[in-house]
C-alpha positions, 0 to 999 in steps of 0.5 A: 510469538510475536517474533513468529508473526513478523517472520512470517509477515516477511516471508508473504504469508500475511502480505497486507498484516503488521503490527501496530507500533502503539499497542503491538497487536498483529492485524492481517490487514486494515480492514481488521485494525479499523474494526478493532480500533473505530477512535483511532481509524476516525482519527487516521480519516480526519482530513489532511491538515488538521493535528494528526496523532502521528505526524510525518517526519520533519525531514520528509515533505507533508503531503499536499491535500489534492495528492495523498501520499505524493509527497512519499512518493517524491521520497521515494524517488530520492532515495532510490537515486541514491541507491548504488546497488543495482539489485537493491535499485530494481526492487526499489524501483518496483516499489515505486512502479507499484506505488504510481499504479495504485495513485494513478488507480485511486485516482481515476476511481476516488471510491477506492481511496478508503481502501488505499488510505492505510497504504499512504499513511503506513505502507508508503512512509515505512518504504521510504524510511527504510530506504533512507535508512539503506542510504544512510548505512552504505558508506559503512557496510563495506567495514561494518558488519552491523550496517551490512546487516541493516541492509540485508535486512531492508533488502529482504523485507523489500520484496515483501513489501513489493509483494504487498503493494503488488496484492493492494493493487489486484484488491482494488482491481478486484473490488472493480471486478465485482462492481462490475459483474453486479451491474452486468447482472442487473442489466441482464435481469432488467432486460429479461424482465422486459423481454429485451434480451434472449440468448445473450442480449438477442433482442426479441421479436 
């Protein structure tokens, strides 16, 4: 079963699922695991700097406190330098064109950080460790079929993930879109109320 889900998570069918790596449970997305997992969610919000349960990689930077997820980025831009395979470029550098439009969106609307949280603190690092990996396989792909296999794998689950980020961005340009129309709707209500709008903000006379 759980075989089935991570296959399907590959093929797109759950864009935002995974599994979560402490009690192996599937999760469509992190709305549901914070439901099901308040402690840990309160954990995973505490601010930057203070013990966390899963600490980033020695080898990768800490994230600066003003930048969430600037670090990974950074990582990521290493590692895709690193990549000689020009199709395995192009989708590594779409990952990175999809990761600046999210930072650059969150941070022109810091009420969508919550929603992009779970994207900096799993989404984001499993990226660039899965490039690492690619990298550090590569002197040996061409006389190693296991290491060709590792890159073939990354190289699928590479548009997953691309497909992904691509689905958190139209969320959160989405949730904008609602807020929007709610307030267009307030405003029409107010102003019929006042008599100020007719036949789509006509002032009446």
């Amino acid at each position: 079963m759980e075989r089935d889900l991570l296959d399907m998570v590959r093929r797109g069918y759950f864009p935002l699922g995974f599994v979560d790596a402490e009690t192996a449970c599937f999760y469509a997305d992190n709305a549901a695991w914070r439901a099901q997992n308040p402690e840990r969610a309160r954990q995973q919000d505490a601010p930057l700097g203070k013990e966390q349960p899963r600490p980033a990689p020695a080898a990768q930077e800490p994230v600066p406190e003003d930048e969430p997820g600037g670090g990974y980025l950074r990582e990521l831009e290493r590692q895709l330098a690193r990549i000689e395979n020009a199709d395995i470029r192009a989708k590594a550098a779409r990952l990175r064109e999809h990761t600046e439009d999210i930072f650059a969106w969150v941070k022109l609307h810091p009420e969508c950080a919550d929603d992009a949280r779970r994207f900096c603190s799993y989404y984001l690092p499993t990226a660039v460790k899965l490039l690492n990996t690619y990298n550090e396989v590569a002197p040996h792909a061409d006389e190693s079929s296991v290491a060709a296999g590792i890159q073939s794998e990354v190289s699928q689950v590479l548009d997953t993930m691309s497909t992904a980020f691509r689905g958190l961005m139209d969320n959160l340009l989405q949730n904008t879109a609602v807020d929007m129309q709610a307030e267009i709707s307030a405003l029409e209500t107010v102003l019929a109320q006042e008599g100020l709008a007719q036949n789509g903000f006509t002032m009446q006379k």
